[in-house]
N, C-alpha and C positions, 0 to 999 in steps of 0.2 A: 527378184532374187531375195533369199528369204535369209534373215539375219539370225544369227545363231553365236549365241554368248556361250561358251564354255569354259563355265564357269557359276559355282553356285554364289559368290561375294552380294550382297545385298547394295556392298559399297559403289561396286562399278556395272550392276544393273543401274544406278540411282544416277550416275554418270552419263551411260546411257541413254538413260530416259530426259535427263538433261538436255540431250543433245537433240532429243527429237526422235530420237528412232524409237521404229515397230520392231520389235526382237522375242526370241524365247530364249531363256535361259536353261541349257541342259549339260550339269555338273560332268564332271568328268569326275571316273572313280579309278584312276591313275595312281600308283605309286609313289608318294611323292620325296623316296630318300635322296640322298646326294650323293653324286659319286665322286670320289678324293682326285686330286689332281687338277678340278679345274677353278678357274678363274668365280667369281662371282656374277660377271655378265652372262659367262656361260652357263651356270647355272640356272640361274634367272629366266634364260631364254631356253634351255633344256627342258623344264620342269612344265615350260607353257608350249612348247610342242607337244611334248608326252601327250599332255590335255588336248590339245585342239586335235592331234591326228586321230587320238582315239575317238573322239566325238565326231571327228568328219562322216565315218564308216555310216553313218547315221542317217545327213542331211546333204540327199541331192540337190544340185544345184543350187548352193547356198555359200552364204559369207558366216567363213567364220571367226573369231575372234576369242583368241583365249589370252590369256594372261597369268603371271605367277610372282608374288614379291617377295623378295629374303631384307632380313638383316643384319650385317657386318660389324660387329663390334671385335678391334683388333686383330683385324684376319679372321673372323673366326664369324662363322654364321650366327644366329641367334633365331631360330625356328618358334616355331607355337607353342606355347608352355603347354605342359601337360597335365598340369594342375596349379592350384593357389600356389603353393609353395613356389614352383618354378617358376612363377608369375613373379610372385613377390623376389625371387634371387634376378629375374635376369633385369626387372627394373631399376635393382639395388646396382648390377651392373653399368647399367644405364646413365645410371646417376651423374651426372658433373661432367659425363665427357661427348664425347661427337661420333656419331657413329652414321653410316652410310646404307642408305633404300635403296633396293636396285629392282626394278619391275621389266620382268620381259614381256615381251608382245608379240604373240603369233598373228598373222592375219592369213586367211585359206579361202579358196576357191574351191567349189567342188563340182563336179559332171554330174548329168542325171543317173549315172552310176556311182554316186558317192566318192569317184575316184577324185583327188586333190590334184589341179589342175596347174593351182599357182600358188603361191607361198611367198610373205614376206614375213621377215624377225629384225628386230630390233629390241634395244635395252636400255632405259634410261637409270641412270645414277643423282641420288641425290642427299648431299649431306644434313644430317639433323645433329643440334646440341640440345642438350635436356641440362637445365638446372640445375643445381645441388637439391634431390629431394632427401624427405627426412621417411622415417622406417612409420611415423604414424601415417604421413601423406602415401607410403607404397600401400599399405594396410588396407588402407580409407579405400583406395581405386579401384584396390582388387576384388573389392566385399563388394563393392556398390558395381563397377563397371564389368566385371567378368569377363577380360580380355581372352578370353581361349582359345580364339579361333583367328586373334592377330599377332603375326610375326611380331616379334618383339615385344608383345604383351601390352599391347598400346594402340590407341586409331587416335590420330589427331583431330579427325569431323565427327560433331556429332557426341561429344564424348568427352568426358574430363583429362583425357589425354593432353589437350591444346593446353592445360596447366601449366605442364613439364617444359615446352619446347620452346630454349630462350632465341635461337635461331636458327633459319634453314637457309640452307644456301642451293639453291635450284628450285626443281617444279613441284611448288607443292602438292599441287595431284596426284604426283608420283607416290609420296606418303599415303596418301589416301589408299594406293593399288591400281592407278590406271593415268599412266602421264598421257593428258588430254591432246596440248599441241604437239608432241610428238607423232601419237594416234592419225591426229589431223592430217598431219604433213606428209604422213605416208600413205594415207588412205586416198590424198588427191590423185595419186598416180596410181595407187592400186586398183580401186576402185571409183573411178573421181564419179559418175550418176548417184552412186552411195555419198560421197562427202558433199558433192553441192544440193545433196537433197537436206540436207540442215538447215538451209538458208533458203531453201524452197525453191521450186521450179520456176526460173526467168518465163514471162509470158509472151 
């Protein structure tokens, strides 16, 4: 069965590959606005269906795997900046208080007709504090690291992000964009030949 990331993140390919698996990564060019009214899980797990179903149409007989992360500061999403400037406001935002990672997670089965066979969702939540930064340290991050393509203008791996972040409370992974033991936990019954193939074929 052939794995299939949908999803272009470079983060949770890297995960991935982590984990041992053979996969190709093919983006989804999905819409990704918000619609008013729902919860933040919902979201989270809405925006990574979008993605994986419309990717499915693509890959017979295959596992697939999408995922989507937002973030919550005061009820209020906090999306991909869209330039320095809103890089630099939504960290200013950031600043000194605690705000919440919510990553959803599609997992799809597909028939040699591309049709979707099986489906599991789930949503992890995970709280982050950031420090009191000052307006030279937002400056600094944003010139050197060029967050534009992370929710909330920040990656904590890999990244001068991990500066800012005086505590998390839950799975760090999740921050990153791809909560791993969760992932784990549902892929033994989704697809358990796929999960105990990480650990390698008993002889």
């Amino acid at each position: 069965m052939k794995i299939v990331l949908a999803s272009g993140s470079p983060r949770r390919a890297s995960i991935l590959k982590q984990l041992g698996f053979s996969f190709m990564a093919d983006p989804s060019s999905e819409d990704e606005s918000i619609e008013p009214g729902k919860t933040p899980e919902q979201i989270a797990s809405g925006l990574a269906y979008k993605k994986g179903t419309s990717v499915a149409t693509r890959h017979p007989d295959s596992l697939l795997i999408a995922a989507d992360t937002i973030v919550v500061l005061d009820n209020e999403i906090i999306g991909k900046p869209s330039d320095a400037e809103d890089a630099k406001k939504m960290l200013s935002r950031l600043s000194g208080k605690t705000h919440n990672v919510y990553t959803g997670i599609v997992l799809l089965k597909t028939s040699f007709h591309c049709k979707i066979t099986e489906e599991k969702t789930f949503c992890e939540q995970t709280s982050v504090t950031f420090s009191k930064l000052s307006q030279y340290e937002i400056e600094k991050y944003v010139e050197k690291s060029k967050p534009f393509d992370k929710a909330g203008s920040y990656g904590i791996q890999d990244d001068l992000g991990c500066l800012f972040v005086e505590n998390i409370d839950g799975d760090y992974y999740n921050v990153v964009g791809f909560p791993v033991n969760r992932f784990y936990h549902h892929l033994k019954n989704f697809e358990p030949e796929v999960a105990a193939s990480i650990f390698g074929r008993q002889e």
